[in-house]
C-alpha angles and dihedrals in degrees: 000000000000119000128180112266090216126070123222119251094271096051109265127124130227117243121192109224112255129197115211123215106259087250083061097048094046091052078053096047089047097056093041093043095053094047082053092056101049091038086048092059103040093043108116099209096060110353131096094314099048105078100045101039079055100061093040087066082045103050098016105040089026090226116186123229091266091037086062108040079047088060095047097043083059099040089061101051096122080058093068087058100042090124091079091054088051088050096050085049096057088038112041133052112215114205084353081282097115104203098003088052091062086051094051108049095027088047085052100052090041088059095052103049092053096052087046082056090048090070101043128093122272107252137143086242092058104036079059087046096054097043088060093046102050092045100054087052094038091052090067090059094042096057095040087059090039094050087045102055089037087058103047092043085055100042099047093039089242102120103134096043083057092049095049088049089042082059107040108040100022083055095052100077088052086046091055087046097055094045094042102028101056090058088041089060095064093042096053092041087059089061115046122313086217091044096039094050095047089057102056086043079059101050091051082047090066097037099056091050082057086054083051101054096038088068090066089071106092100188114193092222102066104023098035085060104050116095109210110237104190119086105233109249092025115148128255097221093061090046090060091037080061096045096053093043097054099102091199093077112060093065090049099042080057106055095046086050086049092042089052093040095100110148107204091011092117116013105011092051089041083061095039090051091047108032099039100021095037108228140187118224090243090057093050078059091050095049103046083048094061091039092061094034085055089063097054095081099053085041091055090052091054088055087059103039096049091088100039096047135047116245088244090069095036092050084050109056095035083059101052098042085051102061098083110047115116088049090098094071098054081076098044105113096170148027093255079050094057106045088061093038079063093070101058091037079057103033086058096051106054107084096040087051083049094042096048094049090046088055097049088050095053083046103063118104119240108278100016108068083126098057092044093046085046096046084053096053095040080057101039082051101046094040080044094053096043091051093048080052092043091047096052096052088056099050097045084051107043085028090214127086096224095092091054087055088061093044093055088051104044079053093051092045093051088066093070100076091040093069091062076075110059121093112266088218079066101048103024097085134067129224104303108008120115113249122230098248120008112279085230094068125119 
C-alpha cells in the first residue's frame, strides 16, 4: 500500500486507504480471531475466573445486589483509566516488537500474577487485590490487540468486517464463561472455595503464557500489511493534543457510553432471575448463553451488510431495532419464559454492537486507534458500572425490574439523535469502498 513519506505538523503520518484480496483478509482474520479468542479466555474482568468468582462473592461472602455491583465498581478500577494504556500502546515499542511485544512481556506478567494469586488465601481483601492487579497488567494486552485491529480496519477499509469479527469471536469466550462458569461454580464450591479459587487462578495463569507465546508469531499477512502513522520522537503531548481535537470522536465516544448505559442489566437482573424467577445458577448461565448466541445471526448480517450499505444506514436501523430490547422481559413470569424472551432481546442488538464499534473504529486519528479504543473501553466501563449501580438501587428499592427495563430504553433511545451528529465522511461508505477524505482527517 502507498502512505504518504511526510508527517503532518503534529507528527502523524498520512496513510492512502487500501482494500486486501479477500485471501489476504481471511489470513488477517485467522491470526486476530484466534488472539480473541486466547485474550478472551485469560481476561480477568470476563474470561474463565469471572463467573465463579461471582457467585462465590454471592453464596460464600453473601454479598447483596449493591454489595456486589460496589465490589465491581471497585475491581475494575485500571479499566477507568484504560486510556493511558491505550496511550502508552500507540506511543511506546516493547522489546522493539511493537504489538507482539506487548503480547509477549504483558502476557507474561499476567501470567504471573495470576499463578502468585493461586497460592494466597481466599478473602474478600485479596479477591479485590487480585482483581486490580490482573486487570492493570491485562489492560496492556488488551490495547495492543484493540490498536491493532483498529489499524488494520482503518487502513484496509474493512472496518466493519473487523468489527463483526471483534463481536463474534472475541464474545465467544464470555459467552463460554457465562454457560460453563455458572455450573462450574457449584462443582468447584463443593469442593473447597480456596481450592476452588486457586485452580481457576491457575487455569488464566496458563492462558495468558499462551498469549505470550502466541506474540512471537509474526505472520506476513497481517504485519506486512500495516503502515506505521506516528512520526518516531513525536511528542506526547501533541498526540493528545490530537486526540482531544479530533471532533469525530466525541459522537461516537457517546453513543458507545449510551449503548453500554443499561441500569439492572447485570446485578440487579442476576437478583431478579434468581430471587423472583428462581433460578438456579446453572440456569443464569443458560440464560446469559442464549442471550449472546442470539446475537450471532444479526451479527452475521452485519457482516454482510456492511458492504452493501453505508454505515449511516446501518447505524440507523440497528438503533432503532435495539431500543427496545430488554422489554421482553417485562412479560417473563417465569424461569422457562425467560430463557425464550433471551433470543429476541439478542437477535435486536447485534447490528447495532457491530455498527457502534465500526464507527469508533472509522473515528480514531492516525496513530492513536489504541487510546481511543482505550478511551472507549475506560468510559463503557465506567457508564456500565454506574447503571449496574444505578440498577441495583432501583431494584432494591422498587423491588420489581420493571423500572430497570425503562430505564435501558429511555438510554437507547437516546442514541438516535446523537447520530445527526456524526460526520457523514464517517458513515457515507460501505465495507471496502474509499472514502472521500481519510477517515482519519480533522
Amino acid at each position: 500500500m502507498s502512505s504518504a513519506d511526510a508527517a503532518t505538523a503534529d507528527g502523524a503520518i498520512a496513510v492512502e486507504p487500501s482494500p486486501l484480496s479477500a485471501a489476504v483478509r481471511w489470513k488477517i482474520f485467522a491470526y486476530v480471531g484466534a488472539l480473541l479468542v486466547l485474550q478472551g479466555f485469560g481476561s480477568p474482568a470476563n474470561g474463565v475466573v469471572v463467573v465463579p468468582i461471582s457467585f462465590m462473592l454471592k453464596n460464600k461472602f453473601h454479598l447483596t445486589a449493591h454489595g456486589l455491583a460496589l465490589f465491581g465498581l471497585a475491581a475494575g478500577a485500571p479499566v477507568y483509566v484504560s486510556f493511558l494504556f491505550g496511550l502508552a500502546r500507540d506511543t511506546w515499542n516493547p522489546l522493539g516488537m511493537r504489538d507482539r511485544g506487548f503480547f509477549v512481556l504483558f502476557g507474561s506478567i499476567t501470567a504471573a500474577v495470576y499463578a502468585a494469586f493461586a497460592f494466597a488465601p481466599v478473602t474478600l481483601e485479596t479477591l479485590l487485590v487480585a482483581s486490580v492487579a490482573l486487570g492493570a497488567s491485562f489492560l496492556f494486552v488488551s490495547a495492543a490487540l484493540n490498536g491493532l485491529i483498529a489499524t488494520i480496519g482503518q487502513q484496509h477499509v474493512m472496518s466493519g468486517q473487523v468489527s463483526t469479527l471483534w463481536n463474534i469471536v472475541g464474545g465467544a469466550p464470555p459467552l463460554a464463561a457465562l454457560v460453563l462458569g455458572a455450573r462450574l461454580s457449584g462443582m468447584l464450591e463443593r469442593g473447597g472455595a480456596e481450592r476452588s479459587a486457586h485452580l481457576l487462578f491457575m487455569v488464566g495463569a496458563a492462558i495468558m503464557a499462551g498469549v505470550a507465546l502466541y506474540g512471537f508469531w509474526r505472520p506476513a499477512a497481517v504485519f506486512d500489511n500495516i503502515q506505521v502513522e506516528r512520526r518516531a520522537g513525536g511528542h506526547l503531548g501533541d498526540d493528545v493534543k490530537r486526540l482531544v481535537r479530533h471532533w469525530p470522536i466525541y459522537p461516537a465516544l457517546l453513543i458507545f457510553a449510551l449503548s453500554n448505559f443499561a441500569p439492572g442489566s447485570g446485578t440487579a437482573l442476576l437478583y431478579y432471575l434468581q430471587n423472583t424467577l428462581h433460578a438456579s445458577d446453572a440456569q443464569w448461565g443458560d440464560w446469559n448463553g442464549i442471550y449472546q448466541i442470539s446475537f450471532l445471526p444479526t451479527l452475521a448480517l452485519y457482516g454482510v451488510l456492511c458492504r452493501r450499505l453505508s454505515l449511516r444506514t446501518l447505524l440507523f436501523w440497528g438503533t432503532l431495532v435495539t431500543i427496545p430490547q430488554m422489554t421482553p422481559l417485562l412479560l417473563s413470569h417465569s424461569m422457562r419464559v425467560a430463557l425464550w424472551a433471551a433470543i429476541p432481546m439478542g437477535l435486536t442488538g447485534g447490528m447495532s454492537t457491530a455498527a457502534y464499534l465500526d464507527l469508533l473504529i472509522r473515528a480514531c486519528p492516525a496513530g492513536l486507534q489504541g487510546a481511543l479504543l482505550m478511551l472507549a473501553a475506560s468510559l463503557a466501563a465506567i457508564v456500565a458500572q454506574l447503571a449496574d449501580v444505578l440498577g441495583a438501587d432501583l431494584y432494591d428499592r422498587f423491588g420489581g425490574f420493571g423500572v430497570c427495563v425503562v430505564a435501558i430504553t429511555i438510554a437507547y433511545a437516546l442514541i438516535l439523535p446523537v447520530l445527526w451528529l456524526v460526520p457523514r465522511r464517517l458513515t457515507d461508505t460501505a465495507d471496502g469502498q474509499r472514502p472521500a477524505e481519510p477517515f482519519t482527517a480533522e
